[in-house]
N, C-alpha and C positions, 0 to 999 in steps of 0.2 A: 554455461549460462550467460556468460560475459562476451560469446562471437554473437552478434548481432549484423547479419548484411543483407543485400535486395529488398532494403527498405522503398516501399511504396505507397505513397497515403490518396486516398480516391472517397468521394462523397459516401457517405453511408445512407444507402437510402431503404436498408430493410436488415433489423438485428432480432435476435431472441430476448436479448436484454437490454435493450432501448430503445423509447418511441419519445420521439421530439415532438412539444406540442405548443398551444398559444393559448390563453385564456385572457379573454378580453371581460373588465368587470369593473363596477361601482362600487369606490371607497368614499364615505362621506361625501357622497355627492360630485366626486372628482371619477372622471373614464379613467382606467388604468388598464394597463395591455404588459403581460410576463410569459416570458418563453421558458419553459422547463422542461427537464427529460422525465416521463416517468419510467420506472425500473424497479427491481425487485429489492424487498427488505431482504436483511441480510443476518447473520448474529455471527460472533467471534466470541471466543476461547483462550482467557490467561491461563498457562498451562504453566505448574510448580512443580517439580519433582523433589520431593523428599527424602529419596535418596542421595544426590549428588547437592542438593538445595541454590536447584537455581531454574530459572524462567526458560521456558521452550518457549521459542518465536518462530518463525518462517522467515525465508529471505527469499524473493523472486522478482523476477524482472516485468516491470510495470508503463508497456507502450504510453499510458497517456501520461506516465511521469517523465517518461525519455523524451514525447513530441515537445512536452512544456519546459523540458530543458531546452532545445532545439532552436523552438520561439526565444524563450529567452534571447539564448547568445546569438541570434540573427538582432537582437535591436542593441545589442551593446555595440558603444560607440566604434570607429575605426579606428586600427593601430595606430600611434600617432609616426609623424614622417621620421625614416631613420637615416642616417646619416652617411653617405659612400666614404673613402677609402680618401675620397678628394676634399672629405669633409664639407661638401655643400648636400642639400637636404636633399632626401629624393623621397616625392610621395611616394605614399601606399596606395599597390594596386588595388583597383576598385573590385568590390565581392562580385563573381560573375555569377551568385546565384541571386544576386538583388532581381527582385519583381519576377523571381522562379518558383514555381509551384513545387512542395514536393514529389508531386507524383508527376513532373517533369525530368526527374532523373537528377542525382547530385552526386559527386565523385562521393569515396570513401573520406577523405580528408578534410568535408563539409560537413559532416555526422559528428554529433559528441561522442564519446566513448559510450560504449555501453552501458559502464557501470553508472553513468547518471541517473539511467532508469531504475535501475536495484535498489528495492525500500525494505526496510526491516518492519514486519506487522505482525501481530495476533493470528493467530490459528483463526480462516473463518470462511464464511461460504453462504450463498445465496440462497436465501426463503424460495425455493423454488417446486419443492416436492407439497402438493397440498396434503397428502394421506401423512404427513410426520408431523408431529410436535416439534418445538424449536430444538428444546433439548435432545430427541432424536436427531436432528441434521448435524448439531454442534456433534456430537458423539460421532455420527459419521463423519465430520471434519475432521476430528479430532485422529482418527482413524489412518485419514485416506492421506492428509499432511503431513502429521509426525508420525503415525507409528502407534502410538498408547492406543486400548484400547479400553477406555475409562464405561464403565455400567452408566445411563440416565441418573441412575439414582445417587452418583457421587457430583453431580451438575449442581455446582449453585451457584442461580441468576445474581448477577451483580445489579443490575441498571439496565434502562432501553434511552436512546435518545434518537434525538435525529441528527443525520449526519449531511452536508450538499444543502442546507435548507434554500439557497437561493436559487440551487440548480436541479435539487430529486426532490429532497425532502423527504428520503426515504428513511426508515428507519432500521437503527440496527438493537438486535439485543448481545448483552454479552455477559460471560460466566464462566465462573473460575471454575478449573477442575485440578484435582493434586493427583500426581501420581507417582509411580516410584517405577526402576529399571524393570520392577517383575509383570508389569503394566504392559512392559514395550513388545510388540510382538514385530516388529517390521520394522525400513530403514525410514519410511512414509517417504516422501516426497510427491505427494499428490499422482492423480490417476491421468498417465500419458495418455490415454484416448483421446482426453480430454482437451489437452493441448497444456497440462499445464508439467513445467518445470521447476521442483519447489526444493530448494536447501532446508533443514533442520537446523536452528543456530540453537547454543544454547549461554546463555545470560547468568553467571553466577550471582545469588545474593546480595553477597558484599557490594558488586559493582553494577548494579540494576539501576541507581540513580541516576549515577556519572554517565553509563550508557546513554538513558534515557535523554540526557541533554546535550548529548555530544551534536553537535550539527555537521559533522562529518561523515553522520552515520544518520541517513534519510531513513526518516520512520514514520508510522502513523501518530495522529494524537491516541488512538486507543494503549499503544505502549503506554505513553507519557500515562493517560490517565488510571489506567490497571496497574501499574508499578505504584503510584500514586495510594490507590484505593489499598492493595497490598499492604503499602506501610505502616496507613495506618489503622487497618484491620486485623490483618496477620500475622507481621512481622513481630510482635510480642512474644507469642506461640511458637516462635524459634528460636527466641532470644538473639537471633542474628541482625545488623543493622542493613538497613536497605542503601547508605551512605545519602539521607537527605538531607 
């Protein structure tokens, strides 16, 4: 999951799941003009196993969290000057990918590590079948990522919000399902056809909080807020603390 190489980034000018758009409009009497992508609703999956009692998550590697790492440290400042053997200063050489496009080619030693890109998130997957209910796609998420093969009828919707409002504005639903080892029928890791490569993590109770705030461990807000919701819904019902 973590080789990452012949990175090359090129204008997108035709996706299945993105269309770039403009809308030009009258606020109180003020022109306003906003660029947003539309794209598809989405719903995710806090998944409990009550036999081992702890949280299933996914862990997968996320291009547009690795390019905005990438950005990032192309604007952090330059090394400051270090010093020769003769102890007089010798600047830092200047970055030769300044004013380089990435899809101008950049050595390996210009890339951040891989694992900048790998986010810890929810079981979850794109509104994109119209003949399914939500609850039917989450079930096949549920399925094709971890493994468990949980009934519709043990789905229960947490909340829908919106997620990107400045950017999609799409929305996502999401909903707990519990399940236990006899649930598991597979190792899951999402459908390679697909293009996707998905780890199984799995989040003990007790340390579901701590997890969730660690910032060394890149996640979605949907953890934070489904660990959250959890505690103070569920967590009674085990008698186990979620460490808030």
């Amino acid at each position: 999951m973590e080789e990452i190489n012949n990175i090359e980034v090129i204008p997108c000018t035709q996706s299945n799941y993105l269309k770039p758009l403009r809308v030009h409009y009258n606020q109180n009497g003020t022109k306003k003009t906003w660029d947003f992508m539309q794209t598809h609703d989405s719903v995710s999956v806090l998944i409990f196993n009550t036999t081992s009692h702890c949280f299933v998550l996914v862990k997968q590697f996320r291009p547009a969290v690795y390019m905005s790492e990438w950005e990032r440290a192309k604007r952090q400042p330059p090394k400051s000057a270090e010093k020769t053997d003769e102890g007089s200063a010798e600047a830092a050489a200047p970055d030769s990918s300044e004013g380089q496009s990435a899809s101008e080619g950049q050595s390996s030693s210009q890339w951040p590590l891989a694992s900048t890109g790998i986010t810890y998130e929810l079981c979850a997957g794109l509104v994109d079948k119209p003949d399914l209910s939500l609850e039917e796609i989450a079930r096949q998420e549920v399925l094709e990522e971890c493994g468990y093969d949980v009934p519709v009828s043990k789905l229960r919707k947490i909340t829908s919000y919106r997620s990107g409002v400045g950017v999609t504005g799409a929305k996502q639903t999401m909903f707990y399902a519990e399940v236990s080892d006899d649930n598991c029928v597979s190792a899951g890791g999402g459908e390679p056809q697909e293009g996707e490569l998905i780890e199984v993590v799995k989040v003990p109770l007790h340390e579901a909080m701590t997890f969730a705030y660690d910032e060394r461990l890149p996640k979605t807000m949907g953890v934070l807020f489904s660990f959250i919701w959890f505690h103070n819904n569920m967590s009674p019902k085990y008698k186990i603390s979620t460490n808030v």
